[in-house]
Structures are given as C-alpha cells and as structure tokens.
C-alpha positions in Angstrom: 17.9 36.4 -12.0 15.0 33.6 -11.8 17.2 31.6 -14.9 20.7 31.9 -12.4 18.5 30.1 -10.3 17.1 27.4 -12.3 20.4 26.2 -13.3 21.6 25.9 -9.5 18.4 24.3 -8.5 19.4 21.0 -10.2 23.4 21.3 -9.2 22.0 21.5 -5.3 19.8 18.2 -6.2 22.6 16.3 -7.0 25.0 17.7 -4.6 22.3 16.9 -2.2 21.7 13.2 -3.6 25.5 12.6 -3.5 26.2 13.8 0.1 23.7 11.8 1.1 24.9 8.5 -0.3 28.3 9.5 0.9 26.9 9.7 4.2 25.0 6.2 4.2 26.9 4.5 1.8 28.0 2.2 4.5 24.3 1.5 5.6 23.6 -2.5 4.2 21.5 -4.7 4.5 22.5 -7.5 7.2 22.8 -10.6 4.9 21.9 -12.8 7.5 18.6 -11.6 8.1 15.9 -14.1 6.9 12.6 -13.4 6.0 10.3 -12.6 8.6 7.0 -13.1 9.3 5.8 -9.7 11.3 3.2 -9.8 14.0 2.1 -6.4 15.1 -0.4 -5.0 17.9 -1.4 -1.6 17.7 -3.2 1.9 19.0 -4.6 3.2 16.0 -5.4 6.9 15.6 -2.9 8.3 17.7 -4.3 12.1 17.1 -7.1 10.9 19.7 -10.2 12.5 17.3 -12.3 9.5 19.1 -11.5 7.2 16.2 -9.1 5.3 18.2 -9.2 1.5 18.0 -6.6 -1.5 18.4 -4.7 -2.0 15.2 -3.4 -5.6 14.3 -0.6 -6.6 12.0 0.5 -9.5 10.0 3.5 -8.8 7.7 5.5 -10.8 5.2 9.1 -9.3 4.8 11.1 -10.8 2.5 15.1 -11.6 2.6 15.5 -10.8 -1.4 17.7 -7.1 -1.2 18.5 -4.4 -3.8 21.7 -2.8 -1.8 19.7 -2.3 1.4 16.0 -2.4 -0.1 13.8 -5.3 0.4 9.8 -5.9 -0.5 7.1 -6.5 2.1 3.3 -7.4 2.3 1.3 -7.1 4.3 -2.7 -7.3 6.4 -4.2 -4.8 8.8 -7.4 -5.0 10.9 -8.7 -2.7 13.4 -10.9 -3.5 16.1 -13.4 -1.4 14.2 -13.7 -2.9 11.4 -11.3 -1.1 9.4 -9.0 -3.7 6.8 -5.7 -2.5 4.5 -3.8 -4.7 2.2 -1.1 -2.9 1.4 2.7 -3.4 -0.1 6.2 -1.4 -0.4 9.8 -1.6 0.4 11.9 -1.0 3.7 15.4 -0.4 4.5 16.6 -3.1 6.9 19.6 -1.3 8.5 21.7 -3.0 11.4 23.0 -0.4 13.8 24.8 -2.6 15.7 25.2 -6.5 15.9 21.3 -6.8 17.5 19.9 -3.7 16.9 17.8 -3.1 13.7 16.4 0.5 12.0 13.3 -0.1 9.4 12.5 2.6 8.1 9.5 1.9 5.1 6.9 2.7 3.0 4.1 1.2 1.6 0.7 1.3 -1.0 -2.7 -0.1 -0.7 -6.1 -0.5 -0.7 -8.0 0.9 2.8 -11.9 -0.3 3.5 -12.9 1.3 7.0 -15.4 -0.7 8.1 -17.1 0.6 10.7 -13.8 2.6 11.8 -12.5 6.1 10.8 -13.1 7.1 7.2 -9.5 8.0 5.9 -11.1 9.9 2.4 -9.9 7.6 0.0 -9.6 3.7 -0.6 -5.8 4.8 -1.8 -3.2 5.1 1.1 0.1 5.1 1.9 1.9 4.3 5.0 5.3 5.6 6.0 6.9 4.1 8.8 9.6 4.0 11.4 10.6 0.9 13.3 13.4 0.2 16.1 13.6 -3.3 16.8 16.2 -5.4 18.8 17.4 -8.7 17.1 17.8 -11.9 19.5 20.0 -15.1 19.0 18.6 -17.3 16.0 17.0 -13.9 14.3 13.4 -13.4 16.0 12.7 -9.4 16.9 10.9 -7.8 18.7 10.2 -3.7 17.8 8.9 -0.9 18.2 7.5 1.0 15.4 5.4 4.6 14.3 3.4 4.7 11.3 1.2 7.7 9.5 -1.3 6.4 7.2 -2.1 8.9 4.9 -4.1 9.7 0.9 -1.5 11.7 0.4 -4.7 14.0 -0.9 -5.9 11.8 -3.3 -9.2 12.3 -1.6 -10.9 15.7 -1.1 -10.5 14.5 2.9 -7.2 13.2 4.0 -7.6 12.9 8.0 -4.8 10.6 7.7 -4.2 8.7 11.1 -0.9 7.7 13.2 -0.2 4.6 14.5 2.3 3.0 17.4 2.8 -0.8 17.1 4.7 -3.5 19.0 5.7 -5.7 16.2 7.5 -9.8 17.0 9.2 -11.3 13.9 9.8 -14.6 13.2 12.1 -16.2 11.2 10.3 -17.8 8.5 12.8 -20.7 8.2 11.6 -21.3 11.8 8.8 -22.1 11.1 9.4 -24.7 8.5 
C-alpha cells in the first residue's frame, strides 16, 4: 500500500504545480514599474511579548524581472537597537491599473542590539504588502511581515511586523 502511495505523491506535486500556474499564469509583472526606493515605518513585535519597538525601513527594489520576480535589498533598524541587512525576491503583481500585491521573501544577517533576541544571526522574512500606485509611479502600502530562523537556532521567537511603506521612483530622484 505505502509504494501505491509514493508513486501518487509526486503525480499530486505536479498536478498541484501546474494548476497553480494555470491559475496565475496571467499574474505579470507591470513593465512600467521603475525601481523603487522603499521607505518603511514600523511596529515591531506584533505578538506584544514586551519586545515591541518602532521598526524603520529603507529598501531598494529593483525594475530587472524574471516573468513576475524581481530582487530587492534592503536595511532595518529598530528603535532598540536591533539592525538586519537582508535580500530576496518579490512578486510585483498589479491587480488593477493602481493597485499593487507584493508578496516577498527575503535572507539576512540580524544583530539585536539592545532589542529582542531572535535565536540566531540567520533570518528570513516573508512578507505581504498592498500598496496603491499614484500618477508618475510613487506608492504608498501597507505591508505584514514575520521574521523568523526558520529554527536554525535552538530559539526561534520569530517576531511580526506591520509597516507603512512610501516608494519612490528612483528615476525621480535623478
């Protein structure tokens, strides 16, 4: 019985996989989005364990896409002390002509400072953003964020953070 199952469990993968790009294969990335530069503000340590703290953002998004997949880096400060360099890739999807979903997920290196202790200097951050696109590209979002070892550490307290993000155009800038 267990080797019927085996050779179904990989035939459900793909049926899986497949479904799923059937279902989003008309998700893309909006061409005319530039790269941003991302301002966030933040409450950090949404699970209110008294480690809460203000959580600031500064995040390069670039305009370079794989079908709908673009990089990003970026710099996060608490106002306890607590810095994260970190990288990854996002999904810049329009849902409409000035609405934008971001869904992403990044890698980095975590010091906290004199805020919470996370259990590793590994984490990863998964994210989901809703952010409305004005005339001449600038946004401005909302977005929810879990920060996490993913138990690299023998603690992973992992934390959850809401942020206001504003993005700028970096060709405005220039």
């Amino acid at each position: 019985m267990r080797a019927g199952l085996g050779r179904r469990a990989p035939r459900a993968v793909w049926t899986a996989v497949a479904v799923w790009l059937l279902l989003f294969s008309s998700a893309r990335a909006d061409e005319s989005d530039p790269a941003l530069l991302a301002l966030g503000v933040g409450y950090y340590d949404l699970n209110l364990r008294d480690d809460e703290a203000a959580d600031f953002r500064l995040e390069y998004r670039s305009d370079l896409a794989l079908w709908i997949v673009k990089p990003w880096v970026g710099l996060e400060v608490t106002s306890d002390g607590a810095v994260y360099g970190l990288g990854g890739i996002l999904a810049d999807i329009a849902l409409g002509p000035n609405v934008r979903l971001t869904p992403s997920v990044g890698v980095g290196a975590y010091h906290d400072g004199g805020g919470k202790d996370l259990g590793h200097t590994v984490e990863f951050r998964s994210q989901i953003e809703l952010a409305y696109r004005f005339e001449g590209g600038p946004r401005l979002g909302l977005a929810f964020g879990h920060i996490s070892n993913a138990s690299l550490g023998d603690d992973n307290p992992g934390t959850e953070i809401l942020t206001i993000y504003y993005m700028i155009p970096l060709e405005s800038l220039f």
